[in-house]
C-alpha distance (Angstrom), angle and dihedral (degrees) to the residues before:
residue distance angle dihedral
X1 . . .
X2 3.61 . .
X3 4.50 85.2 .
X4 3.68 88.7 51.1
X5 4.00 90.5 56.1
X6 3.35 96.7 37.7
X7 3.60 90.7 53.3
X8 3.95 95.6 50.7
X9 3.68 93.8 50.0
X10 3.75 94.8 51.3
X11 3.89 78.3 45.3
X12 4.27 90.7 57.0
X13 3.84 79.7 48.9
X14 3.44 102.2 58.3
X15 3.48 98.9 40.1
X16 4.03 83.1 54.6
X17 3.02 92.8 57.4
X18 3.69 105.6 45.7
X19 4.08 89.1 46.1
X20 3.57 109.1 138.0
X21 3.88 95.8 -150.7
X22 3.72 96.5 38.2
X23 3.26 102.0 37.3
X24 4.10 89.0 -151.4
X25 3.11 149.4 -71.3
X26 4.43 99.0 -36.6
X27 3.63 99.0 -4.1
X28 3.84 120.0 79.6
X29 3.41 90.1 -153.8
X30 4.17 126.1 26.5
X31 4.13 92.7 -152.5
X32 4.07 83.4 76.0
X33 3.38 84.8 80.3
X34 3.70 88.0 83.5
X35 4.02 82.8 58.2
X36 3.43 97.6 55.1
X37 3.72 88.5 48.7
X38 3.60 88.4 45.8
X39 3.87 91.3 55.3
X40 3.78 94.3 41.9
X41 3.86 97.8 53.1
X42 3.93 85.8 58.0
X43 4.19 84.6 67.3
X44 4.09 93.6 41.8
X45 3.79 86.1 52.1
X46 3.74 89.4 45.3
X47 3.93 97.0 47.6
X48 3.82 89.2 46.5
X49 4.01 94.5 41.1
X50 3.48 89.2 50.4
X51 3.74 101.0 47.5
X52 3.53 102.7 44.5
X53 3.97 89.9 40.5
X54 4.32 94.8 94.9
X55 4.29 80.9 58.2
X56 3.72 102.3 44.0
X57 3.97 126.6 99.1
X58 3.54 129.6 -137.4
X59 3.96 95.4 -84.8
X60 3.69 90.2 40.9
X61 3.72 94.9 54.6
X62 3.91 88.8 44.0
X63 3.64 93.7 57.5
X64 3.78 91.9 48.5
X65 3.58 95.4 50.4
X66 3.68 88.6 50.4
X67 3.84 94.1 52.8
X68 3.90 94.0 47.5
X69 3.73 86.1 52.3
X70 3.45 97.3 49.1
X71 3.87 85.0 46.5
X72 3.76 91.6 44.2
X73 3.93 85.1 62.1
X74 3.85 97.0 43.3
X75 3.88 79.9 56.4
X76 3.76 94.9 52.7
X77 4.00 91.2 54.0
X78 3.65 88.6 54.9
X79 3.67 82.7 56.4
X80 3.48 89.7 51.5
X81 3.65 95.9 52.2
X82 4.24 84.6 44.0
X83 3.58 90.6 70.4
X84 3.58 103.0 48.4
X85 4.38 102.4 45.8
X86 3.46 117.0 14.7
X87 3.77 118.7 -127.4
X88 3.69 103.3 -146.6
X89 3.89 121.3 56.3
X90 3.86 88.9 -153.6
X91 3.80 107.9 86.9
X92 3.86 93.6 -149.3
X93 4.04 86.6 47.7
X94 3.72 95.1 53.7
X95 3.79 89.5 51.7
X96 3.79 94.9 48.0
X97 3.72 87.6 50.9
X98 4.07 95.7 43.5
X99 3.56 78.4 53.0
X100 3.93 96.0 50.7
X101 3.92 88.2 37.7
X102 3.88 88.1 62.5
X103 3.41 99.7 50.0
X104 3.94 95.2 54.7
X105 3.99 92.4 40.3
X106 4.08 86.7 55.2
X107 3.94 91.2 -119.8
X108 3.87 150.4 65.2
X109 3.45 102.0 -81.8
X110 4.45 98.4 -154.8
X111 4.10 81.6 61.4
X112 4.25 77.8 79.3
X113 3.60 94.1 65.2
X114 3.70 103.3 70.4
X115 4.08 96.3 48.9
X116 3.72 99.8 36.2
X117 3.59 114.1 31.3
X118 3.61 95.7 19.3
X119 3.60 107.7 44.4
X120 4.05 108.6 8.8
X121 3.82 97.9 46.3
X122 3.91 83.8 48.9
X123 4.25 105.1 42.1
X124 3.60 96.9 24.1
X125 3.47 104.0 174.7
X126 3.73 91.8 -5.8
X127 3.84 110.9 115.0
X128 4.24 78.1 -64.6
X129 3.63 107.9 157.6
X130 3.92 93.0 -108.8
X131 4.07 88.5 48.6
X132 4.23 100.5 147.8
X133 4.40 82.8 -150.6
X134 4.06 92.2 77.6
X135 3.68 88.8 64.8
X136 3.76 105.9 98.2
X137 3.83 114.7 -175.9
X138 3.62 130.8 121.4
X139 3.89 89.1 -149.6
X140 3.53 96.5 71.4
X141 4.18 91.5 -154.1
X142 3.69 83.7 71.6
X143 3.82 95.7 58.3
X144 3.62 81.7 56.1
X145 3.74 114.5 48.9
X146 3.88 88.8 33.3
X147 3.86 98.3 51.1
X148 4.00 93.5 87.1
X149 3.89 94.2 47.0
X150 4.46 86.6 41.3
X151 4.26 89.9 56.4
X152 3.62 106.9 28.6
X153 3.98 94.8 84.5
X154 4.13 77.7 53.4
X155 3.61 89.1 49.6
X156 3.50 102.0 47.9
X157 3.70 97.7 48.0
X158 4.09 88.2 52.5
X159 3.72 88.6 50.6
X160 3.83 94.7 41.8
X161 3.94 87.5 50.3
X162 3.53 99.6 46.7
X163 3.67 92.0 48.8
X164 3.55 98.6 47.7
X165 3.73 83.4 56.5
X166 3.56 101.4 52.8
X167 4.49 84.7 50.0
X168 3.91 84.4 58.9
X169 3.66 90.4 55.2
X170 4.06 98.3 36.6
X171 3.81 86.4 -136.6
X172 3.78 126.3 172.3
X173 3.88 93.5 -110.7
X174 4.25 88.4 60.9
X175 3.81 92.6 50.5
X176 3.73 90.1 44.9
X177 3.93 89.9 48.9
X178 3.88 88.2 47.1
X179 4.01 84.1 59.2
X180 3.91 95.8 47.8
X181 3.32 94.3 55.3
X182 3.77 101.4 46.6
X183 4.13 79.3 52.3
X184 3.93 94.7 45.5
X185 3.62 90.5 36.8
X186 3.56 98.1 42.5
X187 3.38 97.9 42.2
X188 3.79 89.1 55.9
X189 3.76 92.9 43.9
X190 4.00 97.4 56.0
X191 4.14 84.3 50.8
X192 3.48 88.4 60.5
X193 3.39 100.8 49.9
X194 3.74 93.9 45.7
X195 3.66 91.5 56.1
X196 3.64 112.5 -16.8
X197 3.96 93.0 -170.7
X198 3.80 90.7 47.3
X199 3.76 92.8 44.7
X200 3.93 91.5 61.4
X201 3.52 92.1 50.1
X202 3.69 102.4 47.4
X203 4.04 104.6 26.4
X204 3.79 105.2 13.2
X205 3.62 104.4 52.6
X206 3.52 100.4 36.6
X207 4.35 86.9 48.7
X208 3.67 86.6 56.5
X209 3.72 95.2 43.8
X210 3.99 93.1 48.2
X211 3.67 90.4 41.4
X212 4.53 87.3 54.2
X213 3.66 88.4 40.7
X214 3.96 99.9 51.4
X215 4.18 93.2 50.8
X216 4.09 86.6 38.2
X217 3.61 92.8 63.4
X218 3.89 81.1 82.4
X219 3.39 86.1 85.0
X220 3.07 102.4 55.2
X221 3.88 103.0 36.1
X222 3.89 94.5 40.7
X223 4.21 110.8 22.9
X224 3.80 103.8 107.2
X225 3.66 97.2 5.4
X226 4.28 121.3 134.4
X227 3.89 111.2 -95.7
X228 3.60 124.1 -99.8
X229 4.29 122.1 -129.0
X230 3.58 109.3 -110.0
X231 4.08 99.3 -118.5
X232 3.52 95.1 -6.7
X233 3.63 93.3 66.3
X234 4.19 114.3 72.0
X235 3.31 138.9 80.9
X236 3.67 120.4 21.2
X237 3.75 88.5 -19.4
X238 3.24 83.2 62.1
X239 4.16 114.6 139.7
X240 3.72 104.2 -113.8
X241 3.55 97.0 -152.9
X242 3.88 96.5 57.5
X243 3.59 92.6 104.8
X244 3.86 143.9 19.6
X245 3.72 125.7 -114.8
X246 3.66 132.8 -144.0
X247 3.92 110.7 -148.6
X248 3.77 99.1 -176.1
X249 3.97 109.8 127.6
X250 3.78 96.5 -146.7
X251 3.58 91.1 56.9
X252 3.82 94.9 39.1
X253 3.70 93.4 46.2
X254 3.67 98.3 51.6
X255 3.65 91.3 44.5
X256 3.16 105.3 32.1
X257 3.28 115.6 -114.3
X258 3.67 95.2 -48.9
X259 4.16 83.3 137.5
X260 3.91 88.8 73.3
X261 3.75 88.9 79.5
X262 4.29 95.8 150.0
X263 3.87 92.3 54.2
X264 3.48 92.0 43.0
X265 4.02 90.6 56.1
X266 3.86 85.2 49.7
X267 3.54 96.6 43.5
X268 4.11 110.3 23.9
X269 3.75 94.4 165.8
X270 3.73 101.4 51.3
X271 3.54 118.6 119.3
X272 4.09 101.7 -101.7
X273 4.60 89.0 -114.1
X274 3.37 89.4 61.8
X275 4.11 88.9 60.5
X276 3.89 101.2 83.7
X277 4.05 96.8 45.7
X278 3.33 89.9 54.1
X279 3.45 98.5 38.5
X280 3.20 86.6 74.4
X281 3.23 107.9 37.1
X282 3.81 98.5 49.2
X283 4.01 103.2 17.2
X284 3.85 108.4 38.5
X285 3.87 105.6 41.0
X286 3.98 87.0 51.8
X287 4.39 107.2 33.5
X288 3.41 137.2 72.9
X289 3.97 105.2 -73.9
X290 4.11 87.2 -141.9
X291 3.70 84.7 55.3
X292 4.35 83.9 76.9
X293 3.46 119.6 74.1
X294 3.29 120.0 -170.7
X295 3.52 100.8 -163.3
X296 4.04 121.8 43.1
X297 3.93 100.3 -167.7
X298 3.96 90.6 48.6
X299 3.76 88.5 54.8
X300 3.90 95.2 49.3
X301 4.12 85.6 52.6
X302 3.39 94.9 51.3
X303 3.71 112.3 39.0
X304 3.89 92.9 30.6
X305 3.97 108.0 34.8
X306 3.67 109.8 7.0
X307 3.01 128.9 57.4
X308 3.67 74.8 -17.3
X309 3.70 96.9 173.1
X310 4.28 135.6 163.5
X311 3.50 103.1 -77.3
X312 3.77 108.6 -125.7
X313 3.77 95.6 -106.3
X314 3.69 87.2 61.4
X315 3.41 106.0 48.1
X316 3.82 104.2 82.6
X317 3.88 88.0 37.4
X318 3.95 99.8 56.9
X319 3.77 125.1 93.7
C-alpha cells in the first residue's frame, strides 16, 4: 500500500541521515548539526539582544554583551573547524554555506586559509606570524591581551597577499571571497543603519572580541609548549607536545572539540568527533600529562591573573 511505501522511503531517509560514514544526504558528517545550531543561536541571541536592548539596564546590557561575545567566539571556532573539513558533500552547498558562515562570523571566511592552514600549521612556532615568542612583557597579562593587536598587521598582509594572488588567477576561491564579504560586510552594514549605536553593541563588539579571542588562543595552546622540526614535524610524526589541550567537555562540546589542539596539528583534516578517541589513543599515552588541562577558565586565572607569573621559559628571554 501506498502507507507501507511511504513508510520505507522515509525509512531509507532516516537511515541516510543517521549514517555514520556518510553523514547523510549533504552533510559529510551528521554531528555538524551541532554547528549549524551553533551558528544559528548567534542570530536568536542577536534578535533577542537587539529587541529587548531599548529596556535593559546597565548590568543587563553588560551581561548580554558578554554572552554575544562569548558566542561570537564559539562562532569563530566553527570557522576554524570550516576550513579544515568541509561540512557539506555538495560543492555548491559548501560554498553557499561558507558564504552564510561569513556573514554571521562578521568576516570572509577563505581570508583564514592563508594564516592558519597555510602558514601556522606549517611554522608553528617558527617566526610564524602567530609565534607566542614576539610577545615581550614581563607582566605576562600583557602578552595576552596585546597578542591580537601585536599579529594582526602580520595577518592582514598574509591575507592581503594571498588574495591578491588568487585575483591574478580569477580562481574560484577569489570569487567566493568576493561573496563572503558582501555577506559579512553587508550584513554588518544593514545593522548599522538600523541602529548604528545598537549595532556596535550587539554585533560589532562582540565580532571584534571573537575575532581577538580565536587568534589569542595561541597563547594559550602554544606559549610554553616543546618546538616542532621544521619538515620533520607533521603528520603522524607529529611532536605531541607542540601544543596544549583542554579536556573539559563543556568547552569541547560547545566548540567542538576545538580543545584537542595536538591531534588536530597531527591530523588537520579529521572530522572534529574523531578528536577525543584519538586523543587518547595517539596524544595522551605519548605527551606531557601537564600538557592537558582539564579546565580552560582555571588555566586563564592562573597563568594570566593569579599568581599570574613569567613562565619559566620566559624568564631569561624578557627585557
Amino acid at each position: 500500500s501506498s502507507e507501507i511505501l511511504l513508510v520505507q522511503a522515509l525509512e531509507q531517509v532516516m537511515a541516510s541521515i543517521n549514517e555514520e560514514e556518510n553523514g547523510g544526504i549533504l552533510m559529510k558528517n551528521v554531528a555538524d548539526l551541532r554547528t549549524l545550531g551553533i551558528c544559528s543561536a548567534k542570530w536568536l541571541i542577536l534578535i533577542l539582544v537587539w529587541n529587548l536592548h531599548p529596556y535593559l539596564g546597565l548590568c543587563g546590557k553588560l551581561f548580554a554583551g558578554l554572552v554575544q561575545c562569548v558566542w561570537s567566539f564559539y562562532v569563530m571556532t566553527m570557522v576554524h573547524n570550516a576550513m579544515h573539513c568541509d561540512v557539506f558533500r555538495h560543492g555548491f552547498v559548501e560554498s553557499v554555506w561558507r558564504v552564510i558562515l561569513s556573514a554571521t562570523a562578521g568576516v570572509p571566511v577563505e581570508s583564514y586559509r592563508p594564516t592558519h592552514n597555510l602558514n601556522h600549521h606549517v611554522y608553528t612556532q617558527h617566526g610564524d606570524h602567530l609565534d607566542t615568542m614576539q610577545m615581550k612583557y614581563k607582566w605576562h597579562l600583557l602578552n595576552l591581551l596585546l597578542f591580537f593587536p601585536t599579529v594582526f598587521p602580520a595577518i592582514q598582509k598574509l591575507e592581503s597577499e594571498f588574495i591578491a594572488n588568487e585575483a591574478k588567477k580569477c580562481s574560484k576561491t577569489f570569487f567566493l571571497f568576493i561573496f563572503q564579504v558582501m555577506a559579512a560586510h553587508g550584513a554588518t552594514g544593514i545593522l548599522l543603519y538600523l541602529d548604528w549605536r545598537r549595532a556596535v553593541l550587539c554585533w560589532v563588539i562582540p565580532y571584534i572580541f571573537g575575532a581577538d579571542a580565536i587568534v589569542t588562543m595561541n597563547m594559550l595552546q602554544h606559549d610554553g609548549t616543546e618546538d616542532i622540526v621544521l619538515g620533520e614535524h607533521k603528520g603522524p610524526k607529529m611532536n605531541v607536545n607542540s601544543a596544549r589541550n583542554f579536556t573539559g567537555p563543556v568547552i569541547n562540546w560547545i566548540t567542538c572539540n576545538n580543545g584537542y589542539h595536538a591531534i588536530h596539528h597531527m591530523y588537520s583534516n579529521m572530522h572534529w568527533t574523531k578528536y577525543p578517541e584519538m586523543h587518547q589513543k595517539l596524544i595522551a599515552p605519548h605527551s606531557n600529562p601537564e600538557l592537558d588541562e582539564p579546565d580552560i577558565l582555571k588555566f586563564l586565572w592562573r597563568t594570566y591573573f593569579w599568581p599570574g607569573k613569567l613562565p619559566e621559559h620566559r624568564q631569561s628571554k624578557e627585557s
